[in-house]
C-alpha positions in Angstrom: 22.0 -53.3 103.6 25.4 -51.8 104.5 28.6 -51.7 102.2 31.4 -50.0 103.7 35.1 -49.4 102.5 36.4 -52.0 104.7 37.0 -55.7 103.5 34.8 -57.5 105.7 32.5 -59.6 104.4 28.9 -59.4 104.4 26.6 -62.6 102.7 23.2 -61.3 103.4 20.8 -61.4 100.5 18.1 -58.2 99.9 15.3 -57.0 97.7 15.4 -53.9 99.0 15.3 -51.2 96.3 18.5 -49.5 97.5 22.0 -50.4 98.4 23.2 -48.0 101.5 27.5 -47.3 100.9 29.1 -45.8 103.7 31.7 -44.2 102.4 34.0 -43.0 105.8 33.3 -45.9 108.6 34.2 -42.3 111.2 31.4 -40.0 110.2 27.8 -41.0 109.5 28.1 -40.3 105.6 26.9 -42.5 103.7 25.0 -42.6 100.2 22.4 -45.1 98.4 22.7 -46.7 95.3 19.2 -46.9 93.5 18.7 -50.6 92.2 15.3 -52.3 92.7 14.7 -55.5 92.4 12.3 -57.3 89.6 9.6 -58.8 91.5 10.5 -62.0 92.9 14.1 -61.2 92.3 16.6 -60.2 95.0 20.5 -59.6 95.6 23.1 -62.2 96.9 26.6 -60.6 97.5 29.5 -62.3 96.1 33.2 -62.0 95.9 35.3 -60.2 92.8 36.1 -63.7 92.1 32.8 -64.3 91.6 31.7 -62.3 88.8 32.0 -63.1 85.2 35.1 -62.3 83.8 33.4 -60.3 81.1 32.4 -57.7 84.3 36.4 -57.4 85.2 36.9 -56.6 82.0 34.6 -54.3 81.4 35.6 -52.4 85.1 39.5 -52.9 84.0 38.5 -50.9 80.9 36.5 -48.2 81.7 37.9 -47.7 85.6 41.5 -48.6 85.1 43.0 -48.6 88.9 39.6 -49.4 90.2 38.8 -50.8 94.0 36.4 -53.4 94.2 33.6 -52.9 97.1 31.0 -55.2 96.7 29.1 -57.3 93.8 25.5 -58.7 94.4 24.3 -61.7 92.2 20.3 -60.5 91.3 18.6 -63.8 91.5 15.2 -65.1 91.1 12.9 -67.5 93.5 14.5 -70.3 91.7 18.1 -69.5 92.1 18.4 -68.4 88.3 20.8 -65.2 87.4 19.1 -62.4 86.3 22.1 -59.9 86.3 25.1 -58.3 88.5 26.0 -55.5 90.3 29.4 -54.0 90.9 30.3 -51.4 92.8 33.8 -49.9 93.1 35.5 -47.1 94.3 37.1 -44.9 91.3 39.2 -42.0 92.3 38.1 -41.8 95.6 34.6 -42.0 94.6 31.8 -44.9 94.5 30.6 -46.1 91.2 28.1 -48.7 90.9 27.0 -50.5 87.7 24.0 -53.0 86.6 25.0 -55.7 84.0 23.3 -58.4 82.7 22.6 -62.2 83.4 25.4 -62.6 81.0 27.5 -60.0 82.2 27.0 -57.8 79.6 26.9 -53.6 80.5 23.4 -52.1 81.6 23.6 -48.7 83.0 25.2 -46.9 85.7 23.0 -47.1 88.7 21.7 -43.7 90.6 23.2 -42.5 93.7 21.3 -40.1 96.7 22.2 -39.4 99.8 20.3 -40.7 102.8 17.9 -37.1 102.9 17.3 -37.7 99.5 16.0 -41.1 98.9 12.5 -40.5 98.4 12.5 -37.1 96.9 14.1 -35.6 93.7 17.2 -37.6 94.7 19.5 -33.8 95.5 19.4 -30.7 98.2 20.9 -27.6 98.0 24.4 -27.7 98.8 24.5 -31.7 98.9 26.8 -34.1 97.1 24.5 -34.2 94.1 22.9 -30.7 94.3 24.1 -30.0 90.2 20.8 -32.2 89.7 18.5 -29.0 90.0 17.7 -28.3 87.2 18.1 -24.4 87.9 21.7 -24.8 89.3 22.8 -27.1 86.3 26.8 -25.9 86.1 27.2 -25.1 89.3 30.5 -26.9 89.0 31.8 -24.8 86.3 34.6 -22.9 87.3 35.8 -19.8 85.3 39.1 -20.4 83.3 40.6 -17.5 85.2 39.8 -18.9 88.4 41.8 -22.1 88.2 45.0 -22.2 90.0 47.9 -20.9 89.2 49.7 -23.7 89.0 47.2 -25.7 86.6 47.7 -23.0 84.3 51.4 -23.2 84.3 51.6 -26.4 83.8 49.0 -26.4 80.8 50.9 -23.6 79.6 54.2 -24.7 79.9 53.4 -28.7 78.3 49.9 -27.7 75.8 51.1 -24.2 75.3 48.5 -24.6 71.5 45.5 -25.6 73.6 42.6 -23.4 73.3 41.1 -23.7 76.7 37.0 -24.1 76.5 35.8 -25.1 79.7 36.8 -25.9 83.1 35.1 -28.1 86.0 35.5 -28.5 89.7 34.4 -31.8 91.4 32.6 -32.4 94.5 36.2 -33.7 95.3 38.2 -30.2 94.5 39.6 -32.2 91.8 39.8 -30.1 88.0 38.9 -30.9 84.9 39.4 -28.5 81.7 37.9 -29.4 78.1 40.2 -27.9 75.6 41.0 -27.8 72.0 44.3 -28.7 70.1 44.4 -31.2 66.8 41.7 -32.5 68.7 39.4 -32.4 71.7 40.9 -33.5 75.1 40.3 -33.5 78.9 43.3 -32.7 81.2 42.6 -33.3 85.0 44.2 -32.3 88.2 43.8 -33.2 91.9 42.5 -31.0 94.3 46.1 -29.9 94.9 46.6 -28.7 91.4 48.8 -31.3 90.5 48.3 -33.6 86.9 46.4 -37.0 87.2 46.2 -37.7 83.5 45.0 -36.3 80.0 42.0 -38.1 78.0 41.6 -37.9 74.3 38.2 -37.2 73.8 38.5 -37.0 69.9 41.2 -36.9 67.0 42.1 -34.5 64.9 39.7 -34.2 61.6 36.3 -33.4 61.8 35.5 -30.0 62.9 34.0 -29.7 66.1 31.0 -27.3 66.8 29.4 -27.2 70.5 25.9 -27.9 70.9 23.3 -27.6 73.2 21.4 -30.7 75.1 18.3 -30.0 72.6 20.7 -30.7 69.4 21.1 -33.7 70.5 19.1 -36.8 68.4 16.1 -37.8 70.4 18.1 -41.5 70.7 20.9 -40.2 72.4 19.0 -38.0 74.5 17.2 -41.7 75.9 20.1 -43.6 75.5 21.8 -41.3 77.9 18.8 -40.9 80.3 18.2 -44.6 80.3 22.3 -45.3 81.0 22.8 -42.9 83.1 19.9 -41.9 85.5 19.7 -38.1 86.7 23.0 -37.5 85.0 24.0 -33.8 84.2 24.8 -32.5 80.7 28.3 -30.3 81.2 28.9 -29.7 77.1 27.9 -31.1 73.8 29.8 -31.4 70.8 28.9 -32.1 67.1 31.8 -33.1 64.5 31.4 -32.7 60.7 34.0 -33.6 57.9 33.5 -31.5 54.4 30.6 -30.5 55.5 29.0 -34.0 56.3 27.9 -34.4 60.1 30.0 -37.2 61.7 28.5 -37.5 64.9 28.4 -36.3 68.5 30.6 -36.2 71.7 28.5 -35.6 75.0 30.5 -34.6 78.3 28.6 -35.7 81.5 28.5 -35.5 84.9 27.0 -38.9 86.4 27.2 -39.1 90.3 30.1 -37.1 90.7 31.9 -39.3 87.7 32.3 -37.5 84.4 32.0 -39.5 81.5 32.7 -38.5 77.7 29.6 -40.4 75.4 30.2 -40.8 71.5 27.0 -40.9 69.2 26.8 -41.4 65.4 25.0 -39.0 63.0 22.0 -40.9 63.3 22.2 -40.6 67.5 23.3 -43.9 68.3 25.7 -45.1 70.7 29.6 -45.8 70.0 31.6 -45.9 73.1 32.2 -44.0 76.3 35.1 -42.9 77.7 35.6 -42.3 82.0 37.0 -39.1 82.4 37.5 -39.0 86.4 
């Protein structure tokens, strides 16, 4: 099954475990999203309008100035609504996300390229190569090393951030994670110029970064479960007089990053989309 960028419509239904997205109609690039079916369940493509309001909601929220592609209906034999799928385009980039019969948030379905969809879902050099485990932050990009330009302008309008870490996406876009009365994410397009600036955290608690292994077992699953072959960029753990408060989790999932908050305890609060 083919979803392409164009607005034609397509009412086949599928059970095939993967949804093919081609993502420029001109070349033959294309990626997969990873969704099987239940057994005796399969996909029925509807419209936008079609989708629970709830889903809208939730896509308004967490991918404001979103561009809807497709959504599938996952249906058993009998015609009953087992769950959803969206998929959008975000900054220039596909997202895809499972929710529930009621319309309720799942997880964020896997992407791999065509090459890749029966093997450890990355090659070298491809779009999701930072899933190697032995080339993790390969899309790090030393402080000194980002254009001149996004440094003047983080100079010239956060002049008392500390800057702790900076990212390049597979789209030449930046990101940089710094520090001032707070934690935030500032990102730029691949021309250097400013997109927008994400609050990560407020000022308070005392922040402290942490490795993947810190993390509570729960949020370790919580995060594999929501989030399938996602990449762990930085960690983050906040106490308050001495008391631990809870985590923040920066994450790179199909080219999307995504800030995750967890309790003390390791449980889920919220999640911000980064870019």
């Amino acid at each position: 099954m083919s979803v392409s960028n164009s607005t034609s419509s397509n009412n086949t239904s599928s059970s095939s475990p993967v949804i093919g997205i081609a993502l420029d109609s001109s070349t033959n690039d294309s990626i997969y999203v990873i969704q099987p079916c239940p057994r005796g369940y399969f996909r029925d493509s509807v419209t936008a309008t079609a989708l629970p309001a709830n889903i809208t909601a939730y896509l308004d929220s967490n991918y404001n100035g979103f561009t809807f592609l497709r959504g599938y209906e996952i249906k058993d034999s009998t015609g009953n609504i087992g769950g959803y799928v969206a998929i959008i385009n975000y900054n220039g980039k596909p997202v895809a996300v499972l929710f529930d019969g009621t319309g309720a948030f799942v997880r964020v379905l896997e992407q791999r390229e065509r090459g890749d969809l029966y093997n450890d879902g990355w090659h070298r050099g491809g779009r999701f190569y930072d899933r190697d485990p032995n080339e993790r932050g390969r899309d790090t990009i030393s402080l000194s090393a980002l254009p001149a330009s996004v440094l003047s302008y983080m100079s010239a309008n956060y002049p008392n951030d500390s800057l702790i870490k900076a990212y390049i996406s597979f789209d030449s876009s930046y990101i940089i994670i710094s520090e001032d009365s707070g934690l935030n994410a500032t990102v730029f397009n691949h021309a250097g110029d400013f997109e927008k600036r994400v609050k990560l955290y407020s000022p308070g608690p005392v922040a402290q970064q942490v490795d993947q292994t810190a993390l509570p077992a729960n949020a370790q699953a919580y995060l594999t479960t929501t989030y399938p072959n996602y990449v762990f960029e930085k960690g983050f753990s906040f106490t308050l007089n001495g008391v631990l408060q809870g985590y923040i989790v920066v994450i790179d999932s199909n080219n999307t990053k995504y800030e995750v908050e967890f309790d003390a305890s390791g449980n889920f609060i919220g999640a911000i989309t980064i870019w």
